[in-house]
C-alpha positions as a Markdown table, in Angstrom:
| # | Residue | x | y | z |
|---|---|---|---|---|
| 1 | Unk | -4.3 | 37.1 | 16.6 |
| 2 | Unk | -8.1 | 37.2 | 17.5 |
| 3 | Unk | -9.0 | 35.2 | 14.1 |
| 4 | Unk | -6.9 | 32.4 | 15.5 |
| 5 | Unk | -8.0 | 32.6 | 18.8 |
| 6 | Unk | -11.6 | 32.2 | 17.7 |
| 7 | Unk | -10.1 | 29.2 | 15.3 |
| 8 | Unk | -8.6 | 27.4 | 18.2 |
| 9 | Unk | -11.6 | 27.5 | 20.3 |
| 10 | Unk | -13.7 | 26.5 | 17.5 |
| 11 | Unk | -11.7 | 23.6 | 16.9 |
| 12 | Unk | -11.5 | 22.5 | 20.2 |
| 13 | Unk | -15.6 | 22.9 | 20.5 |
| 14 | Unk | -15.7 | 20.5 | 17.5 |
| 15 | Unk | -13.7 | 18.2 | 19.0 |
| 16 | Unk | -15.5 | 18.1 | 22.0 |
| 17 | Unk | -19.2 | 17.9 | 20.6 |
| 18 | Unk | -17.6 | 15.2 | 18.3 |
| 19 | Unk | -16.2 | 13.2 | 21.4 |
| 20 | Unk | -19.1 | 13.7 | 23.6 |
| 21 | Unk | -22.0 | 13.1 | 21.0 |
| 22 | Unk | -20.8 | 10.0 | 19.4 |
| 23 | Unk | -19.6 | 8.9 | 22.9 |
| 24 | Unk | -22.8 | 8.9 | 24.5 |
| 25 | Unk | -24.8 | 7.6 | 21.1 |
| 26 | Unk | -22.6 | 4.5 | 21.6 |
| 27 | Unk | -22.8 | 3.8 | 25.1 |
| 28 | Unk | -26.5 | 4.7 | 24.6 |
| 29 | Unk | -27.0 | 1.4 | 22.2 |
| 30 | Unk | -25.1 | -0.5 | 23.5 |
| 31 | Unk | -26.9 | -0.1 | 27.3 |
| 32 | Unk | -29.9 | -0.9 | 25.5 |
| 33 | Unk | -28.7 | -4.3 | 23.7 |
| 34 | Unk | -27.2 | -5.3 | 26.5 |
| 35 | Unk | -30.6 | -4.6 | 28.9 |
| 36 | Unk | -32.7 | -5.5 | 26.2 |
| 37 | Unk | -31.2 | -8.8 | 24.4 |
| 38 | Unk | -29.9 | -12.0 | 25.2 |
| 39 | Unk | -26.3 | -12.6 | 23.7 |
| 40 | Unk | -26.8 | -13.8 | 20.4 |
| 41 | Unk | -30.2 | -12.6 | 20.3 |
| 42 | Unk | -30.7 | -11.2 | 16.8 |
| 43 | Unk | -33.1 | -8.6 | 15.5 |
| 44 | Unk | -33.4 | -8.9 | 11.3 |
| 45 | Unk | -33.8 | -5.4 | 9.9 |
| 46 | Unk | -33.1 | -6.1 | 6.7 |
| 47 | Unk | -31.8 | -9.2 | 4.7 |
| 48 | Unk | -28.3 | -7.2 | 4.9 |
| 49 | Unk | -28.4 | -5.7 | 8.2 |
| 50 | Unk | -29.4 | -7.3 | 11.3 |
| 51 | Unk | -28.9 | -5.8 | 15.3 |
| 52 | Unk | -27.3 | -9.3 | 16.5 |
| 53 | Unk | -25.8 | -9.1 | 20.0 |
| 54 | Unk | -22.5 | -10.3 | 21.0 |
| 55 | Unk | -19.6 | -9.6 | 23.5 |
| 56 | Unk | -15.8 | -9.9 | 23.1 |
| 57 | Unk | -12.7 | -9.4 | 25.0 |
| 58 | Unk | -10.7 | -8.4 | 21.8 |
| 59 | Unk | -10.1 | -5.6 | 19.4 |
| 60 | Unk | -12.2 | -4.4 | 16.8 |
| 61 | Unk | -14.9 | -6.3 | 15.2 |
| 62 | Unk | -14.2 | -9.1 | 17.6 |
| 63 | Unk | -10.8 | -10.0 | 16.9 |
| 64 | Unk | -8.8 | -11.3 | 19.9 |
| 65 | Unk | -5.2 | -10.9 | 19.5 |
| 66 | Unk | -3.5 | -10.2 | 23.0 |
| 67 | Unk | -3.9 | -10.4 | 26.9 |
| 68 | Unk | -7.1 | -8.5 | 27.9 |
| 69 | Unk | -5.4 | -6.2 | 30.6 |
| 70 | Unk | -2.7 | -5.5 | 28.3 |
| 71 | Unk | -5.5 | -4.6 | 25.5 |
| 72 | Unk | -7.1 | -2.5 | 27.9 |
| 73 | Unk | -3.9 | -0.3 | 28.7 |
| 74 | Unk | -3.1 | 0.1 | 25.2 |
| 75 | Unk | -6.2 | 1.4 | 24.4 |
| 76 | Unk | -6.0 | 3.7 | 27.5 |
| 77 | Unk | -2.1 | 4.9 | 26.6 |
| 78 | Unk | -3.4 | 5.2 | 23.0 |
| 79 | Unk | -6.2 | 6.9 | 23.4 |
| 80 | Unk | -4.5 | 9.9 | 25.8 |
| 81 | Unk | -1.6 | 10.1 | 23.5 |
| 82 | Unk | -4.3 | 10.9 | 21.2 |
| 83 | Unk | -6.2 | 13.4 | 22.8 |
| 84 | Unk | -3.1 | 15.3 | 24.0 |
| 85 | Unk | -1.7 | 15.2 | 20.2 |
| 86 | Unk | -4.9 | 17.3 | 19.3 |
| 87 | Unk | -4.2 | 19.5 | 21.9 |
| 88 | Unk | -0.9 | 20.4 | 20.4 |
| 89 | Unk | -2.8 | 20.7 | 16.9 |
| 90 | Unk | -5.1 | 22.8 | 17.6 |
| 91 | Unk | -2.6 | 25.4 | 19.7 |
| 92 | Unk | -0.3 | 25.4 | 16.6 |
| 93 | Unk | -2.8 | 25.3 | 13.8 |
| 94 | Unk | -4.2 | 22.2 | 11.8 |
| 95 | Unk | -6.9 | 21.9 | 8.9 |
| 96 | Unk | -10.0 | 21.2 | 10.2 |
| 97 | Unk | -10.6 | 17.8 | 8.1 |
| 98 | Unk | -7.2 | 16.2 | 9.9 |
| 99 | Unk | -8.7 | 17.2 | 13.0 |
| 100 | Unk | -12.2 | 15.7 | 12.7 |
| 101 | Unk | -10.2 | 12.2 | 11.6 |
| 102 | Unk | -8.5 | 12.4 | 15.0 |
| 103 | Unk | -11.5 | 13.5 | 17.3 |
| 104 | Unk | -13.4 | 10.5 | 15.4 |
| 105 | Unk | -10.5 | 7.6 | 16.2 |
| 106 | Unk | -10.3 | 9.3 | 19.7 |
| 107 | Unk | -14.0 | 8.8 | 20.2 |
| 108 | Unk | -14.1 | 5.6 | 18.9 |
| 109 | Unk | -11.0 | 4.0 | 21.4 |
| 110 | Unk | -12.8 | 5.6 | 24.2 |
| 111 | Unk | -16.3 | 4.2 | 23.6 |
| 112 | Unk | -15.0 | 0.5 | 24.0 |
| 113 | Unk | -12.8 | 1.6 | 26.7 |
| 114 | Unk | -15.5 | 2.0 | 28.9 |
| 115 | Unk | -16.6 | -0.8 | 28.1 |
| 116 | Unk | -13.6 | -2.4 | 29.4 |
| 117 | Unk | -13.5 | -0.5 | 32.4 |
| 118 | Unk | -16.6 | -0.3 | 33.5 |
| 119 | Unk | -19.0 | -3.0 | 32.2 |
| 120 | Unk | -17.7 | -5.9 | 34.1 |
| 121 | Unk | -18.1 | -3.9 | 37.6 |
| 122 | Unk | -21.9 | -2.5 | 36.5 |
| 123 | Unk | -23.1 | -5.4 | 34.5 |
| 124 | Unk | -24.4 | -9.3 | 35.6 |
| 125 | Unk | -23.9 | -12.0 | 33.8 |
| 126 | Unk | -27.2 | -13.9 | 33.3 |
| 127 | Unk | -27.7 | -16.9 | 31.3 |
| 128 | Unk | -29.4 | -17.3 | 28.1 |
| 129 | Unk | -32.2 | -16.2 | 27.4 |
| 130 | Unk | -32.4 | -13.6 | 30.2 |
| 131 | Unk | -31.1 | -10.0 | 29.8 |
| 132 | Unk | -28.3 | -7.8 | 31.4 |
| 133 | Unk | -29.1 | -6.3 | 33.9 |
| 134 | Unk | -27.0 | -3.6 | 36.3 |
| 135 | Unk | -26.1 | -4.6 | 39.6 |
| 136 | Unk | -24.2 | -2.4 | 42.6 |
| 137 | Unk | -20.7 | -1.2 | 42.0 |
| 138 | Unk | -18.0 | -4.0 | 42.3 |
| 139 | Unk | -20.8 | -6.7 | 42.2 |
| 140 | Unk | -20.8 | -7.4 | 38.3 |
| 141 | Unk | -19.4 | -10.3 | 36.2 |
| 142 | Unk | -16.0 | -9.5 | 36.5 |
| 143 | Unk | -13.0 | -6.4 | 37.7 |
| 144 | Unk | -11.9 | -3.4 | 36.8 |
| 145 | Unk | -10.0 | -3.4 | 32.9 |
| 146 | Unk | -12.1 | -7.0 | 32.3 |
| 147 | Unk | -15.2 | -6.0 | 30.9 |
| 148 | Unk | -16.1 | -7.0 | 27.3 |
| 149 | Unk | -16.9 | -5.2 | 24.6 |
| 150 | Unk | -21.0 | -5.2 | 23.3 |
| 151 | Unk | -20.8 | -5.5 | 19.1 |
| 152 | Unk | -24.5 | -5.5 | 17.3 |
| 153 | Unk | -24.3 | -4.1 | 14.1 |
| 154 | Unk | -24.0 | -7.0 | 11.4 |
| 155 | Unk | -24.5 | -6.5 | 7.6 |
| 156 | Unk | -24.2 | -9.6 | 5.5 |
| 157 | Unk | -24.1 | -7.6 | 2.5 |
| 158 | Unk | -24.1 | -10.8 | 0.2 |
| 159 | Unk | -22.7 | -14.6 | 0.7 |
| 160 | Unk | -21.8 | -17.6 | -1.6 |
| 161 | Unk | -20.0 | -21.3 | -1.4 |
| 162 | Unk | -17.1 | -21.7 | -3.0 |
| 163 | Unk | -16.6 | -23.8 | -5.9 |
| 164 | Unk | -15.3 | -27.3 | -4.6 |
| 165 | Unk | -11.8 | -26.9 | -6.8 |
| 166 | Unk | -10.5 | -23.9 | -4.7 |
| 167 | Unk | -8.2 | -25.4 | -2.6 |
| 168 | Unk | -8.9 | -25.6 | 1.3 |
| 169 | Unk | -11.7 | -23.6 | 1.7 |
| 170 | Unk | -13.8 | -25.4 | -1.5 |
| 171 | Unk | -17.1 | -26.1 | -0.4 |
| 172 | Unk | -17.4 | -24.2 | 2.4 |
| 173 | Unk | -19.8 | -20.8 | 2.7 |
| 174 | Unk | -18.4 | -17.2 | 2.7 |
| 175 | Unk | -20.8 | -14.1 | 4.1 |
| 176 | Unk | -19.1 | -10.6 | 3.3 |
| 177 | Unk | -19.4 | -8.7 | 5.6 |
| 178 | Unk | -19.3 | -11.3 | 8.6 |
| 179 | Unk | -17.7 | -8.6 | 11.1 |
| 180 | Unk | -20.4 | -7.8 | 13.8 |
| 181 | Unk | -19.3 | -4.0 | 15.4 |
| 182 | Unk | -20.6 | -1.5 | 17.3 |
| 183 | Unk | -20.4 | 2.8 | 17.0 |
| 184 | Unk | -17.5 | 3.1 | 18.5 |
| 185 | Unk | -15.6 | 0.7 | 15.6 |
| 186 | Unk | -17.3 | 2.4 | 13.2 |
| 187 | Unk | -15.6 | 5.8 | 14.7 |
| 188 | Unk | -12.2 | 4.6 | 14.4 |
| 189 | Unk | -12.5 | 3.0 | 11.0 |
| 190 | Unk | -13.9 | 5.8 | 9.2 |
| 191 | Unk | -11.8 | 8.1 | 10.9 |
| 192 | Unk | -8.8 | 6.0 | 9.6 |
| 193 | Unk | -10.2 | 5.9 | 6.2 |
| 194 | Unk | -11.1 | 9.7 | 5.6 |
| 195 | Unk | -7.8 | 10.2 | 7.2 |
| 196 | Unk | -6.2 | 8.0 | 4.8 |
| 197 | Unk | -7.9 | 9.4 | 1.8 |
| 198 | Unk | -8.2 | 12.7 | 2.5 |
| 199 | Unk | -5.6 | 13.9 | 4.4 |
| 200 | Unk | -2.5 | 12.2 | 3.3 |
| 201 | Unk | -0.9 | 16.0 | 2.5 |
| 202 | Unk | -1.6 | 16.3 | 6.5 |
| 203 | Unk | -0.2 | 13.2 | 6.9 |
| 204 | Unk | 2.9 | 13.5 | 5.4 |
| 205 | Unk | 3.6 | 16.8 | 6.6 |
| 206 | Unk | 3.5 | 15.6 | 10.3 |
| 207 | Unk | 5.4 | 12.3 | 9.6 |
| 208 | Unk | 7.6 | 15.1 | 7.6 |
| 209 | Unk | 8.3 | 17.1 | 11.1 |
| 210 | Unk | 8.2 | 14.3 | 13.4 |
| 211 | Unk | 11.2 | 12.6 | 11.6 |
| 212 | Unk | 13.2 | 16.3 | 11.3 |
């Protein structure tokens, strides 16, 4: 009883360091793009990875799919559902790798939540080519739930034109990979992925139950 006493809080520290850690790295950079470059500003680190600053009101890696404030909810609804399925995890027992996957994906929906939230009501909105800057509460670029999202992270690992016989798109230039992202995108994709490669025993198990 004491050995899985000490397991549940254990896994429940990780989870926590894991949440708070990666939580504050990604609103750390992304407070200091936005206060320190213009919107498309971009830095070139190297000739694959660049720190290029941009904002969106949609999903991952820029993709705008739905309503804003409907986004925004999901995310939140998502997000709690989440956290209080790790809950249940840990009081009933769970392998630690599972667990990590979820605290990651948890992590990652929360860091652009407060973006969401919270960056419209903290934030101006300058022109190009000044910088952010904060401004009183309430007195930002927009309301509560209509922030946008600050991406930077842009690797254009290689690019080529396609040949002019392909059909449609002959002719035209191709950069892999054009997605610009930020931490908190990277925590839900790789969360997803080692989840999906390493833990499909876990998976199925609790797809297994759920369906019983």
């Amino acid at each position: 009883m004491e050995t899985s006493k000490r397991r549940r809080r254990l896994q429940a520290l990780l989870v926590a360091s894991i949440f708070i850690g990666f939580l504050v790295i990604d609103q750390a950079v992304k407070i200091w793009v936005k206060t320190h470059m213009a919107v498309h500003d971009s830095i070139h680190v190297t000739d694959w990875f660049y720190i290029t600053f941009i904002e969106n009101n949609g999903m991952a890696f820029g993709m705008e799919l739905f309503d804003k404030l409907f986004l925004t909810g999901f995310r939140l609804l998502a997000t709690a559902a989440v956290a209080v399925y790790i809950s249940k995890l840990i009081r009933r027992g769970v392998s630690w790798g599972y667990l990590i996957c979820l605290a990651f994906i948890m992590t990652g929906a929360a860091g652009n939540i407060i973006d969401c939230v919270f960056y419209g009501l903290v934030f101006n909105d300058p022109q190009w080519p000044e910088v952010a800057q904060f401004v009183p509460f309430g007195e930002g670029y927009s309301t509560w739930f209509r922030g946008r999202v600050v991406d930077m992270f842009y690797f254009p690992l290689t690019q080529w034109t396609w040949p002019s016989w392909v059909p449609v798109i002959g002719g035209s230039d191709y950069v892999f990979f054009s997605y610009i992202f930020n931490v908190a995108d990277a925590c839900i994709s790789c969360g997803v992925i080692a989840m999906l490669l390493f833990c499909r025993r876990t998976l199925t198990r609790e797809f297994s139950d759920d369906q019983a």
